[in-house]
N, C-alpha and C positions, 0 to 999 in steps of 0.2 A: 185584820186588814183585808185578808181575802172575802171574806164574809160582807165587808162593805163593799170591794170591788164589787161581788156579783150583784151586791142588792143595786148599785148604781147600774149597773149593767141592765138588770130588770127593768128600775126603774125607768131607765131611756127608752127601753122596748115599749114598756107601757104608756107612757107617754111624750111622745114625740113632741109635744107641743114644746115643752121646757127648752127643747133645746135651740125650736126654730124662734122660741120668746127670745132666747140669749143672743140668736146670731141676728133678730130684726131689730134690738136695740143697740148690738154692737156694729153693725153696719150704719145704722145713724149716727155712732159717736164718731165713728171715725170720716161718714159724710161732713157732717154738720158741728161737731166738736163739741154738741148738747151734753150737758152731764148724763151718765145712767141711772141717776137716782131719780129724776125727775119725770125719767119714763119707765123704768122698770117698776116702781112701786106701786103705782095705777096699775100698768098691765098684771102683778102677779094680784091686786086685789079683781082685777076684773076677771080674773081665772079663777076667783074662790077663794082664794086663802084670807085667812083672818087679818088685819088692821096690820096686826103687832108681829105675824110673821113674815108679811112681806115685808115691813120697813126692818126688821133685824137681819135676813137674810140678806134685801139689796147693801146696807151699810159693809158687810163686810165681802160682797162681792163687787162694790165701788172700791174698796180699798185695796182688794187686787187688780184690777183695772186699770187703775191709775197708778200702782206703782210702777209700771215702765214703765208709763209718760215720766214719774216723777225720775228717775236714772237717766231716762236724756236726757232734760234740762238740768242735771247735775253735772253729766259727762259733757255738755253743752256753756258751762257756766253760766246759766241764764236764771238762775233763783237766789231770791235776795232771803239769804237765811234770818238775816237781825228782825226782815219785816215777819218771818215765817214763825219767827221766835217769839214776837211780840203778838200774834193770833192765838199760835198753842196757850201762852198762859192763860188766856183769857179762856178759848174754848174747852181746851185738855179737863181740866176741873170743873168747868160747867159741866159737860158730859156726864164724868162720874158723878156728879151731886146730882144730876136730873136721874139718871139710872136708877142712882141711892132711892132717892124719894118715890118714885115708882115702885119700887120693892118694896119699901116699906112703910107706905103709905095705904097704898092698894093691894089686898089681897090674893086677886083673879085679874085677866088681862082683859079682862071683858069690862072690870070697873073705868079704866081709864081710855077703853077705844075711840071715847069722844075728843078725849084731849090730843091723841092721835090722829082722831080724822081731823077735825076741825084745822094742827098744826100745820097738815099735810096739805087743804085746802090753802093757806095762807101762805107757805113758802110756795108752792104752786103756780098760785097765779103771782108774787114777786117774781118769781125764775122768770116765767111769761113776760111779763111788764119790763125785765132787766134785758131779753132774748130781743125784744121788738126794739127797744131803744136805745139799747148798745152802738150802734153805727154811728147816732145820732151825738153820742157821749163819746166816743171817739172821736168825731170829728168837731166836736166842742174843746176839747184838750187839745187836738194837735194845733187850732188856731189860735190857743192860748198858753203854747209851751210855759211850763217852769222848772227849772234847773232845782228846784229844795218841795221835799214835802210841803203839804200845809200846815199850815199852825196847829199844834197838838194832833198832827197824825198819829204818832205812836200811842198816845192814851185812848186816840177817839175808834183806832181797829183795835186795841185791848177791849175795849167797849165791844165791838161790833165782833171779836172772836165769841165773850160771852153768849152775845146772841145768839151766834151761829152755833156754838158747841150746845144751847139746849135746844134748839129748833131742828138741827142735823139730827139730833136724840132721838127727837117725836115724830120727823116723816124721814129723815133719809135723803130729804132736797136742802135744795142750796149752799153746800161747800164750793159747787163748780161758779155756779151762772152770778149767781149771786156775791159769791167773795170776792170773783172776779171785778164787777163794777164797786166795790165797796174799796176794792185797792186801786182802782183806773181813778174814781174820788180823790183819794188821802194822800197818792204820789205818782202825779201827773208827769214827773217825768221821767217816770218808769217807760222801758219801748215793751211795746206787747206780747212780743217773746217772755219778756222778765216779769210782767203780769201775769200768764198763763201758769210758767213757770213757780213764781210763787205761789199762787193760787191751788196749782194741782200739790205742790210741796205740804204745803197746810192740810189739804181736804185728805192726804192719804193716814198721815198718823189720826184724826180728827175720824174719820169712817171706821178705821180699827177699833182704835181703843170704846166709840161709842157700838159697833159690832160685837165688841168679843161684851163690851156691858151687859149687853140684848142676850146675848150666847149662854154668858158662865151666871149671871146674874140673874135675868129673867126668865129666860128659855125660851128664847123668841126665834131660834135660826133652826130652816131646816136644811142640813147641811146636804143632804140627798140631791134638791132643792138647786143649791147654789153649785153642786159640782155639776149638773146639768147644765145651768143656767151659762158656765163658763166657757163649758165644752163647746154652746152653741155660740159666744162670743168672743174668746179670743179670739179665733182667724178672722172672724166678721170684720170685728176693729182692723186688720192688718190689709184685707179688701177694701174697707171702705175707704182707709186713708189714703192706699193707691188709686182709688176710684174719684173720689173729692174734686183733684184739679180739672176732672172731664162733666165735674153733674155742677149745676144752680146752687152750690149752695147755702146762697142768701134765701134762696125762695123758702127752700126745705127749713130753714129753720125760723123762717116768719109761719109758716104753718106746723112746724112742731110748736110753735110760741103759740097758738090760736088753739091748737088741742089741748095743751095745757094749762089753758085760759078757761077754756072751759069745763075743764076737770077741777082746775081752783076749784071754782065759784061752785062744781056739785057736792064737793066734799064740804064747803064750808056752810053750805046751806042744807047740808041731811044731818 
């Protein structure tokens, strides 16, 4: 244990970048309420790291991130566990079967970085596509309230947890931006406290269990890595949320939506 303290020790000394990476994507989550997987994983690939170890690391540094979100709106009563429950089945097991198949399908991490970039490219510009026309999906629900889910909601995000639990697998995006308009869809008259709420409720066990997959199964986390990454983002998160009600931002996050729009469409076309 002490042997890791100092090597993380070094590690920070050495490079500083890791941690100002952690505190410039946790000052946007707590601005703009963006997930971290959908800008931490570009950034730690645009710093060099391989495919397969930025999407294993951010997965399980999204999942400590949002576990205090996910204890507020529990001490808060604002998550609707039955719908949280009805995503796990579908994702939880997707997870582990897509881990499963990576490992022993593929040899080397190098054989599947396509299926990796390409994934990553495509929840990407979703996240994007969901970040710009969320306001507009809100304000479509609220002038058409309904008091009951829609018809076959619970089979149709069983469905749609599937998706999420193998695509969350291969980049690391879309448990936040993305689950969230897929449950503002299937139960409109959810209030968006209890959207968010179940949203982050879901993406937390869903980023572990496909994390510690990446971890114990592939060896895709560098944990060195993500204790930096935290150090420079928990307080980040705790500033940015106090800062939020004084910045724009809708603006910040129509152009966090425009940079991830265009980071899709690079991944999905290299």
């Amino acid at each position: 244990m002490i042997d890791f303290l100092f090597t993380v020790l070094v590690t920070i000394y050495q490079n500083p970048l890791y941690i100002g990476a952690g505190a410039a994507v946790g000052l946007a989550i707590g601005l703009t309420g963006v997930g971290g997987g959908s800008l931490m994983t570009p950034l730690l690939i645009l710093f060099g790291f391989p495919y397969n170890v930025a999407i294993g690391t951010d997965l399980l540094y999204a999942s400590i991130t949002k576990a205090g979100g996910m204890l507020s709106h529990s001490r808060q009563k604002t998550i609707e566990w039955r719908v949280v429950a009805f995503l796990g089945l579908g994702s939880l097991p997707a997870s582990l079967i897509t881990t499963q198949f990576l490992s022993n399908v593929f040899s080397d991490s190098s054989e599947y970085e396509s299926i990796l970039t390409h994934s990553l490219g495509i929840m990407l510009v979703l996240t994007a596509l969901v970040i710009i026309f969320r306001g507009r999906l809100s304000a479509k629900e609220a002038l058409s309230p309904q008091q009951k889910p829609k018809e076959y909601a619970d089979i149709m995000v069983f469905f749609a947890g599937i998706f999420l639990g193998i695509f969350v697998t291969l980049s690391s995006v879309g448990a936040g931006a993305f689950g969230a308009a897929v449950l503002m869809l299937l139960y409109p008259y959810l209030k968006t406290v209890k959207i968010v709420g179940t949203d982050i409720s879901h993406a937390v066990p869903l980023t572990l269990i496909a994390g510690l997959g990446h971890f114990f199964i592939l060896g895709n986390v560098d944990l060195l890595l993500l204790v930096c990454l935290l150090i420079g983002s928990l307080p980040a998160i705790h500033f940015g949320t106090k800062l939020a009600a004084r910045m724009p931002s809708d603006l910040l996050q129509t152009l966090i939506a425009m940079i991830l729009l265009g980071l899709g469409i690079k991944f999905i076309v290299s």
